[in-house]
DRENDRENTOR-558437 format. One record per atom (N, C-alpha, C, O, CB): atom name; x, y, z; residue number from 1; residue in one letter. Coordinates in steps of 0.2 Angstrom, whole numbers, plus 2048, in hexadecimal, padded with zeros to 3 digits. Glycine has a CB too. Example, Ala and Ser with C-alpha at 12.3 -4.5 7.8 and 13.67 -1.06 7.14 Angstrom:
% residues 2
N  842  7E4  827  1  A
CA  83E  7EA  827  1  A
C  842  7F0  827  1  A
O  847  7EF  82A  1  A
CB  839  7EA  82D  1  A
N  840  7F5  823  2  S
CA  844  7FB  824  2  S
C  840  800  827  2  S
O  843  806  828  2  S
CB  846  7FD  81D  2  S
//
This chain:
% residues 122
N  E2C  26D  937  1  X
CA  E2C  272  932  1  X
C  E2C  279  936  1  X
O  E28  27B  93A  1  X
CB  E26  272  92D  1  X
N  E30  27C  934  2  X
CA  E31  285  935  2  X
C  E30  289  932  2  X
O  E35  28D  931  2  X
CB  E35  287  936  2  X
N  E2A  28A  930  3  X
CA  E26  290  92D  3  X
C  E28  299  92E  3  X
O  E25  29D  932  3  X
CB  E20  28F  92F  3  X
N  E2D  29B  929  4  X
CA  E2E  2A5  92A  4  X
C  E29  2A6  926  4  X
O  E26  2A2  923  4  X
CB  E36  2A9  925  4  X
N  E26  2AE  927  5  X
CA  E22  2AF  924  5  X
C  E23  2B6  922  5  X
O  E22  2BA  927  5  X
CB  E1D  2AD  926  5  X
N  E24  2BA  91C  6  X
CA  E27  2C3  91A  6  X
C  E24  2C4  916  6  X
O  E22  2C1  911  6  X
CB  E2F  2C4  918  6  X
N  E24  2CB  917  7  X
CA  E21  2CE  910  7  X
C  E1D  2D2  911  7  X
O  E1D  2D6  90C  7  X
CB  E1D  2CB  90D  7  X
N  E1A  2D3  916  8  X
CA  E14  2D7  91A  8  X
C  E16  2DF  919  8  X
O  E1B  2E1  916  8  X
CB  E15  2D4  924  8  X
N  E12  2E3  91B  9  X
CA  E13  2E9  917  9  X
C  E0C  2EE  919  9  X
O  E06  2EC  91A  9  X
CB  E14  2E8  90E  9  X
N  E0F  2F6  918  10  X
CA  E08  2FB  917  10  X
C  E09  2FB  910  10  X
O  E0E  2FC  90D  10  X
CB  E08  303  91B  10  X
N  E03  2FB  90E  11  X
CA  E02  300  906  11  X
C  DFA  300  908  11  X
O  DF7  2FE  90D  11  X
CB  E03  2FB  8FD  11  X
N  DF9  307  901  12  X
CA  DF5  309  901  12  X
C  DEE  306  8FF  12  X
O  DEE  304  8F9  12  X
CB  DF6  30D  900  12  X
N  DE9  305  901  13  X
CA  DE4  302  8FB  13  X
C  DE5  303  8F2  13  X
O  DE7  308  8EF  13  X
CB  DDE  306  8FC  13  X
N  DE3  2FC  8EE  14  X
CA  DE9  2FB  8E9  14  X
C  DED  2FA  8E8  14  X
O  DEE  2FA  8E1  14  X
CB  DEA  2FC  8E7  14  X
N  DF0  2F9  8EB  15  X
CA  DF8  2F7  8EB  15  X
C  DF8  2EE  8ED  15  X
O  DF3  2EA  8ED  15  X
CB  DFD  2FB  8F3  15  X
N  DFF  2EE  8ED  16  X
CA  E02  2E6  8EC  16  X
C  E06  2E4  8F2  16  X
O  E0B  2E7  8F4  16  X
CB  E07  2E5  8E6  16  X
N  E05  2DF  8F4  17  X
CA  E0A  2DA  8F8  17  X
C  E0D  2D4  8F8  17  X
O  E08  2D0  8F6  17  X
CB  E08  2D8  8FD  17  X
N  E13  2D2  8F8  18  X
CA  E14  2CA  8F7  18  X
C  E16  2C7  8FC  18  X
O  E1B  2C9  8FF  18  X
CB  E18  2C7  8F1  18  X
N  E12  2C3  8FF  19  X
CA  E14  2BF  906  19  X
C  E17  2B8  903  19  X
O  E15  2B5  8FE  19  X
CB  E0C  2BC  90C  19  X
N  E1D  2B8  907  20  X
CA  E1F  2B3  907  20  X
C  E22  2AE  90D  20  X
O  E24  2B1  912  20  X
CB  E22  2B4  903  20  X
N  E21  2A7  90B  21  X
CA  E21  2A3  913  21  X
C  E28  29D  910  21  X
O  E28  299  90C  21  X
CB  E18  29E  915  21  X
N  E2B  29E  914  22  X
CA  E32  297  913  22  X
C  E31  292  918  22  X
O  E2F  295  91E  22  X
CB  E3A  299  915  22  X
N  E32  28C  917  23  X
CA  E31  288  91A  23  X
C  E39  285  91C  23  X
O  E3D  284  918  23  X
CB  E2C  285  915  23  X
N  E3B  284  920  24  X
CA  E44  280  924  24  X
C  E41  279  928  24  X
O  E3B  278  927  24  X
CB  E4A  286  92D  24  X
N  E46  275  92B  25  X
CA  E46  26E  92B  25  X
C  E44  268  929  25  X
O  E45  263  92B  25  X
CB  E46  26E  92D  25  X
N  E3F  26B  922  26  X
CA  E3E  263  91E  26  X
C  E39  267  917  26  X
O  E38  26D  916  26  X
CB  E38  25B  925  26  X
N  E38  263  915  27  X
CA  E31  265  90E  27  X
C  E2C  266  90E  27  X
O  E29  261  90C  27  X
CB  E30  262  90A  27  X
N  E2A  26B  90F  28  X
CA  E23  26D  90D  28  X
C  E20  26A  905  28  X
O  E1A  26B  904  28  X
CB  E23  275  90D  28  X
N  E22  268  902  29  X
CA  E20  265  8FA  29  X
C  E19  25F  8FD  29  X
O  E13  260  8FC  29  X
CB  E27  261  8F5  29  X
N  E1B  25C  8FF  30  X
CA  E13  259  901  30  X
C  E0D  25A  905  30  X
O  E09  256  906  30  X
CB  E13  255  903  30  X
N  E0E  260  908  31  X
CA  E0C  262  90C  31  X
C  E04  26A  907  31  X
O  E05  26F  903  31  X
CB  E13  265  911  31  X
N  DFE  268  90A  32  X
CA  DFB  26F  909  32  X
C  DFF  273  90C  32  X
O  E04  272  910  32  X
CB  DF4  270  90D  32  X
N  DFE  27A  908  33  X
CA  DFF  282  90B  33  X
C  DFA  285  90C  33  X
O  DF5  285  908  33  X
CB  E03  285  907  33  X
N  DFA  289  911  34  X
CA  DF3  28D  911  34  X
C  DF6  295  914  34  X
O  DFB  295  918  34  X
CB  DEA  289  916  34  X
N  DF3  29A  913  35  X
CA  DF3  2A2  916  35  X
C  DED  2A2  918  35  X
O  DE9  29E  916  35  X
CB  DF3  2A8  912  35  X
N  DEE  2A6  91E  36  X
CA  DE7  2A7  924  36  X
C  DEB  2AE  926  36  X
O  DF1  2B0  926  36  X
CB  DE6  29F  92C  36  X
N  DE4  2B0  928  37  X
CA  DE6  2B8  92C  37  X
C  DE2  2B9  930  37  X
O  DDC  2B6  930  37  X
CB  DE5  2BF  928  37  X
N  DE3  2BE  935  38  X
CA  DE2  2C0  93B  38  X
C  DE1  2C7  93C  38  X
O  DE6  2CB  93C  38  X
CB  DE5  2BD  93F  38  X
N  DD9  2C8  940  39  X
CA  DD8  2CF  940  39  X
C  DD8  2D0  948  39  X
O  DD4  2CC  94A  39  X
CB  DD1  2D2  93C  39  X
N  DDA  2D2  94C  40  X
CA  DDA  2D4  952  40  X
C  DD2  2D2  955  40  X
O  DCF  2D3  950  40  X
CB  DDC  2DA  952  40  X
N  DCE  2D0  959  41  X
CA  DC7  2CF  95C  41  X
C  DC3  2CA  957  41  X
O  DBD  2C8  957  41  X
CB  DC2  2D6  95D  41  X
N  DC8  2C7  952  42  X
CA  DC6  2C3  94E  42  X
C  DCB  2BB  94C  42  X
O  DD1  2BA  94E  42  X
CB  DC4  2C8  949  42  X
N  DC7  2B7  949  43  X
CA  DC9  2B0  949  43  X
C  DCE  2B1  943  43  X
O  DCD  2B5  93F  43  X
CB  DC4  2AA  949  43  X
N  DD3  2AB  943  44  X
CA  DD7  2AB  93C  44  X
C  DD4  2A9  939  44  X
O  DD2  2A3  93A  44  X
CB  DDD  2A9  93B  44  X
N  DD4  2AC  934  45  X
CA  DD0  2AA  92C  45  X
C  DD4  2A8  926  45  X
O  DDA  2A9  925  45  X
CB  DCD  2B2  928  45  X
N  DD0  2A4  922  46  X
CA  DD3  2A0  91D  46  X
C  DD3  2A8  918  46  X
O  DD0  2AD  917  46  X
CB  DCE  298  91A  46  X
N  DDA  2A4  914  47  X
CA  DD9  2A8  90F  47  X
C  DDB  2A5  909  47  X
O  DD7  2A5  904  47  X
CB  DDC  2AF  90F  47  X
N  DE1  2A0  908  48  X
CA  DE4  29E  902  48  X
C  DE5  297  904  48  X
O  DE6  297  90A  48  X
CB  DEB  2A1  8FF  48  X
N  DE4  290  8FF  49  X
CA  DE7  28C  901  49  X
C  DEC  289  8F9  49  X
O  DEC  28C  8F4  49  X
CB  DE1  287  904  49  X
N  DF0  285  8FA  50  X
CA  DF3  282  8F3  50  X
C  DF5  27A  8F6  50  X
O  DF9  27A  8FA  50  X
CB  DFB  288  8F1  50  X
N  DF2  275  8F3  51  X
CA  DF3  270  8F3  51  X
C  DFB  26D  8F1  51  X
O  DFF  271  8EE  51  X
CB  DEE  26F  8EF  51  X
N  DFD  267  8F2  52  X
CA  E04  264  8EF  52  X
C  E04  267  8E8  52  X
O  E08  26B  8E6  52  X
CB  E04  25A  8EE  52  X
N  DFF  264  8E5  53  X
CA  DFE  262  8DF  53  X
C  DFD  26A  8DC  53  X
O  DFC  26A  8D6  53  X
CB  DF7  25C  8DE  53  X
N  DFD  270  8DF  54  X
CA  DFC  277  8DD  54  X
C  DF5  27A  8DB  54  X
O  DF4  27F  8D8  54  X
CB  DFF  278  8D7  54  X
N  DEF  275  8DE  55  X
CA  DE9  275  8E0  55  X
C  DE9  27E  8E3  55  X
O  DEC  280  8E8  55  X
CB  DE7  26E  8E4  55  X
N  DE4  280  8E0  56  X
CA  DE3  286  8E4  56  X
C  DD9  288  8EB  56  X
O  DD4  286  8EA  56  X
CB  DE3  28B  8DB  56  X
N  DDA  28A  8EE  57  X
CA  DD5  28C  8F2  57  X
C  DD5  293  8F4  57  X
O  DD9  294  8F8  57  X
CB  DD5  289  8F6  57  X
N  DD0  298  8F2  58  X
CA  DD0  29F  8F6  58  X
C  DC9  2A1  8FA  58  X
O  DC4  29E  8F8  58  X
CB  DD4  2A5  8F1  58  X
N  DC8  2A4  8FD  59  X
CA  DC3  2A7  901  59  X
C  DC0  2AB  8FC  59  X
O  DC2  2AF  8F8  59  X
CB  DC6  2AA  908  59  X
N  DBB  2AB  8FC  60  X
CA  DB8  2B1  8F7  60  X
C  DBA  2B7  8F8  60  X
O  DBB  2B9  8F2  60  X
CB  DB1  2B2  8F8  60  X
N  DBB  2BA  8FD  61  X
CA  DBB  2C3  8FD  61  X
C  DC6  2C3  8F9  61  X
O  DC9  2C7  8F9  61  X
CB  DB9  2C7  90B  61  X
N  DC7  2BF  8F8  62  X
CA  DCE  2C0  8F5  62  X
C  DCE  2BD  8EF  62  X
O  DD3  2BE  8EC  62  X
CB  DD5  2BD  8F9  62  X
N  DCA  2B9  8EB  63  X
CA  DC9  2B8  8E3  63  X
C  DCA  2BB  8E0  63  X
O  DC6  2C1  8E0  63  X
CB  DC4  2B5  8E1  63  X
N  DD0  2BA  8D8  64  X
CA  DD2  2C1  8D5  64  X
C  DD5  2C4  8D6  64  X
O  DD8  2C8  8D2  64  X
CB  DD0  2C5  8D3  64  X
N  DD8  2C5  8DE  65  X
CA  DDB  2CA  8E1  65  X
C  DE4  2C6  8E5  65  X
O  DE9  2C9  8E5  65  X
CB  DD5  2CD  8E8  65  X
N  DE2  2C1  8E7  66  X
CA  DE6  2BE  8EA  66  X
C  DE9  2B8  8E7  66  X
O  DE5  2B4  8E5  66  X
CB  DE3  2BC  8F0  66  X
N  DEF  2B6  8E5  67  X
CA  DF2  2B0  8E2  67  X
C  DF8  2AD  8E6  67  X
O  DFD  2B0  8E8  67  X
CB  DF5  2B1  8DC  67  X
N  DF5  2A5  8E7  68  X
CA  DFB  2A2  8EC  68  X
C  DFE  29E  8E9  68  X
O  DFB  29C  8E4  68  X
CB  DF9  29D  8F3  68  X
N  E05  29B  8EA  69  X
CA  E06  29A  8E5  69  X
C  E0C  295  8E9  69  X
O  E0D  297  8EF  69  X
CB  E08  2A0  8E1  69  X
N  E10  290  8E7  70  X
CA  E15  28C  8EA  70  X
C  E1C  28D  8E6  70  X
O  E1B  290  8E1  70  X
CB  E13  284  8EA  70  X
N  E23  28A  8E9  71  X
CA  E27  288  8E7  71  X
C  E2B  283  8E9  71  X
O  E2F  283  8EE  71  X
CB  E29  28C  8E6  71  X
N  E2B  27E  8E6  72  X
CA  E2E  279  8EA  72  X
C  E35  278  8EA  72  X
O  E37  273  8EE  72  X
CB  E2A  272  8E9  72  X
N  E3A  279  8E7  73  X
CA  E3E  27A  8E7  73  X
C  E42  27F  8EA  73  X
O  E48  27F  8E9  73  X
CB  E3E  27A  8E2  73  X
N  E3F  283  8EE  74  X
CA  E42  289  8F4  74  X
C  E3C  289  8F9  74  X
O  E3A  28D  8FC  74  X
CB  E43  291  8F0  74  X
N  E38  282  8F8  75  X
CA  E33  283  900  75  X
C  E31  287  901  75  X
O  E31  28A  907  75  X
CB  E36  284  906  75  X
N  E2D  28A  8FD  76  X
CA  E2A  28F  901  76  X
C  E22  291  8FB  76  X
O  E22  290  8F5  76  X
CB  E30  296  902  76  X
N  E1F  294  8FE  77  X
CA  E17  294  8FF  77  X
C  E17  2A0  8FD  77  X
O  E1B  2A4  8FF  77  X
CB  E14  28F  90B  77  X
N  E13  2A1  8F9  78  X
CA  E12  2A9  8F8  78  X
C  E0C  2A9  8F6  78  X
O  E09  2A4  8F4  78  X
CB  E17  2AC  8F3  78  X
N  E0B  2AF  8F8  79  X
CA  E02  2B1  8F8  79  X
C  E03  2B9  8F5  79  X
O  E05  2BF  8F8  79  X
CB  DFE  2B2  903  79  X
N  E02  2B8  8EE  80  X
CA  E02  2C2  8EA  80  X
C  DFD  2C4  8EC  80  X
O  DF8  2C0  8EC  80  X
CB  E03  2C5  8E1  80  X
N  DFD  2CC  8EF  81  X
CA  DF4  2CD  8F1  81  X
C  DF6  2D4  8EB  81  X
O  DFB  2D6  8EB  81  X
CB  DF1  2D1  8FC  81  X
N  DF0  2D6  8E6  82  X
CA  DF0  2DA  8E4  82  X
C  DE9  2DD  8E5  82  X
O  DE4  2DA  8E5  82  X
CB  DF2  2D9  8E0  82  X
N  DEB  2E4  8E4  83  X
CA  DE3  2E7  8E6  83  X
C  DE0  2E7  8EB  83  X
O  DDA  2E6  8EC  83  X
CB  DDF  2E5  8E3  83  X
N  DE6  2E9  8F3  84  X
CA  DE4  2EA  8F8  84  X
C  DDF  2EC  8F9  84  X
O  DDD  2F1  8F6  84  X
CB  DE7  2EC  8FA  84  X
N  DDB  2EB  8FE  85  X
CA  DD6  2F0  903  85  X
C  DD9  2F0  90A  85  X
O  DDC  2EC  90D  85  X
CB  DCE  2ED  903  85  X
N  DD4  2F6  90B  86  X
CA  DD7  2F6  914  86  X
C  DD3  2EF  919  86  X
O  DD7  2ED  91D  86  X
CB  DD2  300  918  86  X
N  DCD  2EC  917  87  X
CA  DCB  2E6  918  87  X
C  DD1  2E0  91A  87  X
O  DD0  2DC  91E  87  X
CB  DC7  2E5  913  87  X
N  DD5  2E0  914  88  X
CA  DDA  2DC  917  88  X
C  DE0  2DE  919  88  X
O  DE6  2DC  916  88  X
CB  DDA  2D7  913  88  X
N  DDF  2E3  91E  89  X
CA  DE4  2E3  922  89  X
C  DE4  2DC  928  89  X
O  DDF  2D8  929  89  X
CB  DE3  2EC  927  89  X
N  DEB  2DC  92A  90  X
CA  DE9  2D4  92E  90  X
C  DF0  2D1  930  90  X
O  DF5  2D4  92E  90  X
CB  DE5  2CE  928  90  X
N  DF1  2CD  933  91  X
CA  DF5  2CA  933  91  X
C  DF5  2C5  931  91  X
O  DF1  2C1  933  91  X
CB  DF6  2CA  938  91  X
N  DFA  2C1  92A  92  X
CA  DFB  2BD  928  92  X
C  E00  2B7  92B  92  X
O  E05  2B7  92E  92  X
CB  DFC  2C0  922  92  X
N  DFC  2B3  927  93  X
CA  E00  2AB  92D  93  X
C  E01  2A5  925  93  X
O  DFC  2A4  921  93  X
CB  DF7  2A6  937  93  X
N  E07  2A3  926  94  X
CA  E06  29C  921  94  X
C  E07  296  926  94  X
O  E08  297  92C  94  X
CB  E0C  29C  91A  94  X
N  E06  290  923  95  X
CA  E03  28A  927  95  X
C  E04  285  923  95  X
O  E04  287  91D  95  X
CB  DFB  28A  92A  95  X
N  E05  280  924  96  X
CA  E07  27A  920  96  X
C  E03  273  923  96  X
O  E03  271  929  96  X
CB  E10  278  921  96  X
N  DFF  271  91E  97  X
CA  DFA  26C  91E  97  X
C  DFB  266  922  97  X
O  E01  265  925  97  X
CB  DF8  269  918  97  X
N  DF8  264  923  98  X
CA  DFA  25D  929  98  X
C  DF8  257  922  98  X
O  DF8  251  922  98  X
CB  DF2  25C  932  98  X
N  DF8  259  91D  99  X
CA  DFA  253  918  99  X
C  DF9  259  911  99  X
O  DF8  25F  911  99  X
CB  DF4  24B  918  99  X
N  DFA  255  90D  100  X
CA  DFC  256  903  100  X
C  DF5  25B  902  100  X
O  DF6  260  8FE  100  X
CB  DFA  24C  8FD  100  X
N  DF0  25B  904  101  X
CA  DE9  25F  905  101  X
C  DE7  263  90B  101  X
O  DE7  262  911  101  X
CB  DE4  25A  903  101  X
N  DE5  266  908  102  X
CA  DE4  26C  90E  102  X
C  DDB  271  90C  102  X
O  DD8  270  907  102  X
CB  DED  274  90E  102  X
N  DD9  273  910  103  X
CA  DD3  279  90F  103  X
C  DD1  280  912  103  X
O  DD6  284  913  103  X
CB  DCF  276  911  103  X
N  DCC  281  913  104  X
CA  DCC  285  919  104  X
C  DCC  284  91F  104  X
O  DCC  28A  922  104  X
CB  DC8  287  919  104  X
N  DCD  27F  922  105  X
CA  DCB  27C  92A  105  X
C  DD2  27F  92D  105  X
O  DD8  27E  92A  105  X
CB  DCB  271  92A  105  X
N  DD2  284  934  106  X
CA  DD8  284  936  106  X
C  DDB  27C  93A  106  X
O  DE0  27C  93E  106  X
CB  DD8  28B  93A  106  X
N  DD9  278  93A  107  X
CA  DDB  272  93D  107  X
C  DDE  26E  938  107  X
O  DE0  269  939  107  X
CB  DD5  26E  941  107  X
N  DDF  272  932  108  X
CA  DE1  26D  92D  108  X
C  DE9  26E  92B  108  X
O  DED  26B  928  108  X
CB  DDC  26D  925  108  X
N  DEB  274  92E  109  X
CA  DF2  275  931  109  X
C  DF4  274  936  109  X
O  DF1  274  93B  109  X
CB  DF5  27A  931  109  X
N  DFC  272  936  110  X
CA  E00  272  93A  110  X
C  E04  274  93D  110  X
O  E07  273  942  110  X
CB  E01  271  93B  110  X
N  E05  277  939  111  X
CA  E0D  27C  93A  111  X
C  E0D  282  936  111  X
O  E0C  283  930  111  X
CB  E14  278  937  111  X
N  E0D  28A  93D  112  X
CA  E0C  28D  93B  112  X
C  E0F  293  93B  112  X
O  E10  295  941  112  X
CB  E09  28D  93C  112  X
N  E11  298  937  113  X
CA  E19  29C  935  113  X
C  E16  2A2  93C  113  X
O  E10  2A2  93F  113  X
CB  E1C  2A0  92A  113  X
N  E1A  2A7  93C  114  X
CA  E18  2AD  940  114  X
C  E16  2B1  940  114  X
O  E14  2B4  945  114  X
CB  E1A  2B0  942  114  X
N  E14  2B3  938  115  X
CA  E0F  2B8  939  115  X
C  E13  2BD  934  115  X
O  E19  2BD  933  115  X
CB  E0E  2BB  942  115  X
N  E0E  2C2  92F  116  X
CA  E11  2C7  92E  116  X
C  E0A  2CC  92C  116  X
O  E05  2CA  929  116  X
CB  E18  2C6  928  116  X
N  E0D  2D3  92E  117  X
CA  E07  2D8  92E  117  X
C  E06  2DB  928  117  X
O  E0B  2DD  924  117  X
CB  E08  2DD  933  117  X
N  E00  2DB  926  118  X
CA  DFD  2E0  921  118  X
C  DF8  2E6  922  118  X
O  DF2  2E5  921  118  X
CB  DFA  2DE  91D  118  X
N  DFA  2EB  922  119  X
CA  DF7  2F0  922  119  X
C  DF6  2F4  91B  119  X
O  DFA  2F4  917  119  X
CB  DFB  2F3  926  119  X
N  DEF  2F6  91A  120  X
CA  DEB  2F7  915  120  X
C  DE6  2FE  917  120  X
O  DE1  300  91A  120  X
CB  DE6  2F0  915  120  X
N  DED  303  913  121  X
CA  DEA  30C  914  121  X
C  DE3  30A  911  121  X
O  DE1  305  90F  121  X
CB  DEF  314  90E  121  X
N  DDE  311  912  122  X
CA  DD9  314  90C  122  X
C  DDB  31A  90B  122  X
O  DD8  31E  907  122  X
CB  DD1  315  90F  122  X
//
């Protein structure tokens, strides 16, 4: 599987982003999806998961704020952030489960797209 990942962007606190992740050489439909981000001197962090079945998981500090979301019919996996903070500036990463269920665990992916930046004014 070959994970793109776009969308990435400055805005200002309060504002909106939609990340989105395509998936090329086979189907992600049975596969977990998860977003994770990365702060520089720091580990990559969970943030979204979405089960086969459209099961949802998010990290606390993005509840209400963050919606992941699937399409299986165009492969691909999207994360709306609304109501930015500068806090999650980061680099965003999507990943595809090593089966149908997925979590927080970064060991529970396998395949992981390149990356796209967010930057979060005050």
């Amino acid at each position: 599987v070959q994970l793109q990942a776009s969308g990435g962007g400055s805005v200002q606190a309060g504002g909106s982003l939609r990340l989105s992740c395509v998936a090329s050489r086979r189907t992600i439909s049975n596969n977990a999806m998860g977003w994770f981000r990365l702060v520089p001197g720091k580990e990559r962090d969970f943030v979204a998961t979405i089960q086969w079945n459209g099961d949802k998981i998010y990290t606390n500090s993005v509840k209400g704020r963050f919606t992941i979301s699937r399409d299986h019919a165009k492969n691909a996996v999207y994360l709306q952030m609304n109501s930015l903070k500068p806090e999650d500036t980061a680099v965003y990463y999507c990943a595809a489960g090593r089966s149908a269920y997925g979590g927080r665990d970064i060991s529970q992916y396998t395949y992981w797209g390149q990356g796209t930046l967010v930057t979060v004014s005050s």
